[in-house]
LOSEVO-601841 format. One record per residue: residue in three letters; x, y, z of N, C-alpha, C in turn. Coordinates in steps of 0.02 Angstrom, whole numbers, plus 50000, padded with zeros to 5 digits. Example, Ala and Ser with C-alpha at 12.3 -4.5 7.8 and 13.67 -1.06 7.14 Angstrom:
<recs>
ALA506604971650390506154977550390506604983550390/SER506424988850354506844994750357506455000250394/
</recs>
This chain:
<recs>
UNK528184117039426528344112839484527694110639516/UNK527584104239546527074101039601526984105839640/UNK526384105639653526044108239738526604107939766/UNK526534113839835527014110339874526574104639906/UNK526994103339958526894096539994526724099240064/UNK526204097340111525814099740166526524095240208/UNK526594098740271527154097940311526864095740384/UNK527324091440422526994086540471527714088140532/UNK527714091540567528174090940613528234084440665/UNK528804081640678528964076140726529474079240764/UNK529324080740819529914079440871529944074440925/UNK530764074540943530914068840968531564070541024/UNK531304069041091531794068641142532514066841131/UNK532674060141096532944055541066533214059641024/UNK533204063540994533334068040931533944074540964/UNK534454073740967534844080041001534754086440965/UNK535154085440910535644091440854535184088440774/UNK535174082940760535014082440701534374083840672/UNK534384085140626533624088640574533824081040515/UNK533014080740514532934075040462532274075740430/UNK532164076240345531314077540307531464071440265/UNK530864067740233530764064640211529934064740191/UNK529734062440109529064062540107528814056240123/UNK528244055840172527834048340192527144050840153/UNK527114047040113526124049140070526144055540065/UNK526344056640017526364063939985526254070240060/UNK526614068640099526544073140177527464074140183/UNK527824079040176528344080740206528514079440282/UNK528914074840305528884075840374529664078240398/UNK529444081640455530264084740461530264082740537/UNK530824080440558530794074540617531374081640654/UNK531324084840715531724088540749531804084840839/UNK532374090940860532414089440918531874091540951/UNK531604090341036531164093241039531494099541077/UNK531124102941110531394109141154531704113441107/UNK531554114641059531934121641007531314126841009/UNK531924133441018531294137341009530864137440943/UNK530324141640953529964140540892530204145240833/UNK530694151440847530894153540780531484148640741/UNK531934145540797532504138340777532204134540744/UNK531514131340760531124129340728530754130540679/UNK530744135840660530334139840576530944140540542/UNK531344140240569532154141540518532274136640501/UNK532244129940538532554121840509531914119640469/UNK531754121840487530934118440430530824122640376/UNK531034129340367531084130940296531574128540276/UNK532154129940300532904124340265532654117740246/UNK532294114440278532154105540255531614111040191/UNK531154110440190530704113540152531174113640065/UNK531404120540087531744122440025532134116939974/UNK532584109740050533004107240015532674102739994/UNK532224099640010531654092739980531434096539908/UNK531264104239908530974106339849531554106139799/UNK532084110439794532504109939749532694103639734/UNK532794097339774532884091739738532204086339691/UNK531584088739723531104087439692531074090839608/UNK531294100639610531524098839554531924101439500/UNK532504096939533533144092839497532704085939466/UNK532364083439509532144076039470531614078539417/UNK531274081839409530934084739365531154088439293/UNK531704092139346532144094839262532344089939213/UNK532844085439285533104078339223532644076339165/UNK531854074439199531344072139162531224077439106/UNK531394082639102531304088739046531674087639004/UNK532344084139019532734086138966532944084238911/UNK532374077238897532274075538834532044079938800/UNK531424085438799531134089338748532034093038735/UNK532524095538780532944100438751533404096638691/UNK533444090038716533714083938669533574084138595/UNK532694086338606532424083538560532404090338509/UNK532414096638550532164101838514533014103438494/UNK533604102238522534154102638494534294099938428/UNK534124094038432534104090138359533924092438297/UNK533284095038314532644097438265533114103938220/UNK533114108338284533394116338264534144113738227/UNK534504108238249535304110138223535034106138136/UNK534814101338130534354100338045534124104538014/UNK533814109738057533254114038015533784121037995/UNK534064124138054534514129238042535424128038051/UNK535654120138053536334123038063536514115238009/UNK536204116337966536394107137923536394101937958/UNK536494102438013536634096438059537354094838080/UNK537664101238057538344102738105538574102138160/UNK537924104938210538384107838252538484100838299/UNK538914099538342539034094038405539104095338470/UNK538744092638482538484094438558538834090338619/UNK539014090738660539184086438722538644084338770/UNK538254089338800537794090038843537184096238818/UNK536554095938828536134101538866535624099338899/UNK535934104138962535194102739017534984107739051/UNK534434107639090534294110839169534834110139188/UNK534894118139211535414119139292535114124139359/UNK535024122039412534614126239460535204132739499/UNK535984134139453536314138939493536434142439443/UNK535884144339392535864150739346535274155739362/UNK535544161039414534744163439398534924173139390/UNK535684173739359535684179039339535684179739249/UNK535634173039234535694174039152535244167239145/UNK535024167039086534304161839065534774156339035/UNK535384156639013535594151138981536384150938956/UNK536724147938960537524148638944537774142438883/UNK538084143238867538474139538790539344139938802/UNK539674134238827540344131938822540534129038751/UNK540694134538688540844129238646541484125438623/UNK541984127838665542664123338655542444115738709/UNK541914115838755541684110938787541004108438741/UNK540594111538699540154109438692539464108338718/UNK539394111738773538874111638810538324117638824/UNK537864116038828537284120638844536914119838910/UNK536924125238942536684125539005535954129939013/UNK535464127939024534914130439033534464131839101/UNK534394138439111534164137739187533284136539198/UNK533464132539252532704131439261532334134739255/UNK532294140439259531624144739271531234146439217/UNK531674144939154531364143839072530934135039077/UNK530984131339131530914126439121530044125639119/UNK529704130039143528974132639150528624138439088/UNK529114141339068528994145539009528544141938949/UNK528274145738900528104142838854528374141538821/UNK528414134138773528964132138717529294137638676/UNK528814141838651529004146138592529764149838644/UNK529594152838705530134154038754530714150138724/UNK530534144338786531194140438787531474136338713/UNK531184137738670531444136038594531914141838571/UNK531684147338601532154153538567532814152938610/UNK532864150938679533174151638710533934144938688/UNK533484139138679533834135138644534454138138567/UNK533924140438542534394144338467534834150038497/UNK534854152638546535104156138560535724153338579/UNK535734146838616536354146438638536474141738580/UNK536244138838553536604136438483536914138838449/UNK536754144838448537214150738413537674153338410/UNK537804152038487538424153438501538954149038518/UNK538674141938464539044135838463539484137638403/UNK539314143738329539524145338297539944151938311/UNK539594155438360539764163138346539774163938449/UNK540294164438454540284164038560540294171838570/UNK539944175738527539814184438537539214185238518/UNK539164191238496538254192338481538394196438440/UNK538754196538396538854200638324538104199438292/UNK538264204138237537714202938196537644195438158/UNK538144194538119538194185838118537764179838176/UNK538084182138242537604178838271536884178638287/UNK536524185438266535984188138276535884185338216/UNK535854186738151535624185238084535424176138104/UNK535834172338142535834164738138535004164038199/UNK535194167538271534544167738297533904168238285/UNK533984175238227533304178738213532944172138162/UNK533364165938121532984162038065532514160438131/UNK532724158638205531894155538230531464161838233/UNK530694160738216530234162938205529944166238244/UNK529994166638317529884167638389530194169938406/UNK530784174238368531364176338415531074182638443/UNK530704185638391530604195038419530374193138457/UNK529834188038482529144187738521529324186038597/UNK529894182538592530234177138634530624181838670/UNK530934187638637531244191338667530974198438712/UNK530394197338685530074203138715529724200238777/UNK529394193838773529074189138827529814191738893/UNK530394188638884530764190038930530964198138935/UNK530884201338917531164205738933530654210838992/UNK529984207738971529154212339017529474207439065/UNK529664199639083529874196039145530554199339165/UNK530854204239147531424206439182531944200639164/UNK531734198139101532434190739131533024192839053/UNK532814198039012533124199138969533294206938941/UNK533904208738932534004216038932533624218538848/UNK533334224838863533184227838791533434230338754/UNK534034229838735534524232638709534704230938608/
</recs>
């Protein structure tokens, strides 16, 4: 993700109840009422804060999600004939107890952001992973035998697991 963004308070008489941020030249400005105390005030300005960031990036993920496009393609040629059919895969910013999910009577792959910074070899395993369970929606050995053909899987799995983001089991 970008720097954050240096923050510019405005208040305004004129201003009752409403909170309003917007970026002017790469400067966050968060426009308040005036007369709030100053902890009311460290609370609405992390709320603007947070919400300018998470949508900053949502627009960023979007921009990611050609490589998953692209690395979907690659992997379903290389390891699934070119079977498998996909509906969707993207970034999603309301996964952050599991790295990635697979609907396959829907077809879809859901990937959480926080792989979105990882190193490819990462988020490539993470990809086969839920591909896998475009064939196999358990983790039998079948499905493991189909994971392990990527090359990165031991490595990939151990990377997450020292990040706490994957069980050792």
């Amino acid at each position: 993700m970008n720097k954050e963004l240096p923050v510019e308070i405005i208040r305004s008489y004129k201003r009752k109840k409403t909170v309003q941020a917007k970026i002017v030249d790469d400067k966050l400005h968060v426009y308040l009422p005036e007369g709030l105390s100053k902890k009311r005030e460290s609370e609405l300005i992390e709320k603007m804060v947070a919400k300018v960031e998470k949508k900053r990036l949502k627009k960023e993920l979007i921009n990611g999600e050609d490589y998953l496009n692209t690395c979907f393609n690659e992997f379903n040629r290389k390891h699934f004939n070119g079977e498998l059919e996909l509906t969707s895969i993207k970034y999603v910013t309301n996964q952050n107890a599991c790295n990635g999910s697979c609907t396959p009577a829907k077809g879809t792959i859901r990937i959480s952001h926080r792989l979105a910074d990882m190193p490819k070899w990462v988020l490539d395993y993470l990809i086969m992973h839920e591909m896998a369970h475009l064939l196999y929606p358990d983790h039998s050995k079948m499905f493991w035998d189909k994971v392990n053909e990527y090359q990165y899987t031991e490595r990939a799995r151990g990377f997450l697991i020292c990040k706490g983001m994957e069980k050792g089991d």
